[in-house]
TORGUPA-686104 format. One line per 3 residues: number of its first residue (from 1); their letters; for each residue x negated, y negated, z of C-alpha. Coordinates in Angstrom, 1 decimal, decimal comma. Each point is the difference from the previous one (the first is absolute). Last residue first. Layout:
# TORGUPA-686104
NUM	A	X/Y/Z | ...
# end
This chain:
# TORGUPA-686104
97	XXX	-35,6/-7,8/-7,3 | 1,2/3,2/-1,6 | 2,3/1,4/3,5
94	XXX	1,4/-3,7/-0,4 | 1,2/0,8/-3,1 | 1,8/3,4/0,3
91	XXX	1,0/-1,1/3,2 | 2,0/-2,8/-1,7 | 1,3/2,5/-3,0
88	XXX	0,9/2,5/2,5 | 2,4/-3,1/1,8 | 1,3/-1,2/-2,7
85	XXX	1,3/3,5/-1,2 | 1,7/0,2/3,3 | 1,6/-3,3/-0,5
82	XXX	1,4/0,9/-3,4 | 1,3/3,4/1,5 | 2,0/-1,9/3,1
79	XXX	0,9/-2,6/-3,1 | 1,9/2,9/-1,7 | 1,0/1,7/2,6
76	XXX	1,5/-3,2/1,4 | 1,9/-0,5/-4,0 | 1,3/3,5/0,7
73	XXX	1,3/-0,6/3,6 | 1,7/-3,2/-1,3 | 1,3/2,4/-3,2
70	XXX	1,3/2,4/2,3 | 1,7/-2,4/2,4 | 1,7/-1,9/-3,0
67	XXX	1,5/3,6/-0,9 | 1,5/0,4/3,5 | -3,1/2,1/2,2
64	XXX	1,3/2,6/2,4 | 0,8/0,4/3,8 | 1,5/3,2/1,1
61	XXX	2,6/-0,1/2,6 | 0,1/2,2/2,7 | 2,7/1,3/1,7
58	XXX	-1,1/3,1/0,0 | -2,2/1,5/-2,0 | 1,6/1,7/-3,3
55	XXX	3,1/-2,6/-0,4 | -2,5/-3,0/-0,8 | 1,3/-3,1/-0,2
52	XXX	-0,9/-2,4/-2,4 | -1,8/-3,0/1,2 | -1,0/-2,6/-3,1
49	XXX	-3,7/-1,8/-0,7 | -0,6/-3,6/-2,0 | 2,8/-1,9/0,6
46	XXX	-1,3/-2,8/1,6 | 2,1/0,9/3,4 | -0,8/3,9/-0,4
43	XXX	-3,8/-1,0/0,2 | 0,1/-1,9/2,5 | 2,0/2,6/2,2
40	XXX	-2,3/2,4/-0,9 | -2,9/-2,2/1,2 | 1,7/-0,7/3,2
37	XXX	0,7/3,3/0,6 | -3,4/1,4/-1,1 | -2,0/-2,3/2,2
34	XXX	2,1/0,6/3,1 | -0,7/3,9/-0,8 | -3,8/-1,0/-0,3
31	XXX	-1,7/0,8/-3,8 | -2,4/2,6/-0,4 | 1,7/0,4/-3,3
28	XXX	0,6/3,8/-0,2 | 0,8/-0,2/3,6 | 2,0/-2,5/0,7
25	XXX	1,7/0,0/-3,8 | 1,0/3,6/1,2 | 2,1/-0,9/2,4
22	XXX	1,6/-2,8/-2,1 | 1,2/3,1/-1,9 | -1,5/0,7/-3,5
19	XXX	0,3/-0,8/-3,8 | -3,2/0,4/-2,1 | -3,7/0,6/1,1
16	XXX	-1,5/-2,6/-1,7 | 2,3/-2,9/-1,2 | 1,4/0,8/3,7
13	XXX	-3,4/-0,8/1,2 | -1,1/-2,9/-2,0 | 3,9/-1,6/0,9
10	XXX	-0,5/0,6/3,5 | -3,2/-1,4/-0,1 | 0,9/-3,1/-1,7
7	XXX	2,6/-0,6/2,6 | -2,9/0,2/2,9 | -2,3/-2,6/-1,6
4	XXX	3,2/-2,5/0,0 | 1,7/-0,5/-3,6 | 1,1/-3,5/-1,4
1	X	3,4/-0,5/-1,2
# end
């Protein structure tokens, strides 16, 4: 159950900024509305997001991590923060050569 570049963005953002609307998965995530719906609808298939609907806007339905979709989106965090760490550490050394 692999997951695309996109997926793991919408998982890093709602991890982030919480339950929201595909709507605002466009524009928090800078992700394309074809993008978002194909990701969603990834996502729902392995289990790892829900839709609720929202009575407050709409017909909208909110889209929100399952508890496997938090702890994926926590272990990404994790290794998002790892890399960046890797990263200093790397400039760090070559700015000394």
């Amino acid at each position: 159950m692999p997951l695309d570049e996109t997926e793991c963005r919408v998982l890093l953002t709602l991890l982030r900024e919480g339950p929201m609307p595909k709507s605002y998965l466009i524009s928090k995530g800078k992700i394309s509305p074809n993008a978002v719906q194909h990701s969603v609808s990834g996502l729902l298939q392995k289990g790892l997001v829900h839709e609720k609907e929202e009575r407050s806007i709409r017909r909208a339905k909110i889209i929100d991590l399952t508890i496997f979709g938090r702890k994926a989106a926590e272990m990404l965090d994790q290794i998002e923060g790892q890399i960046g760490e890797a990263q200093k550490h790397v400039t760090v050394r070559a700015g000394q050569s």
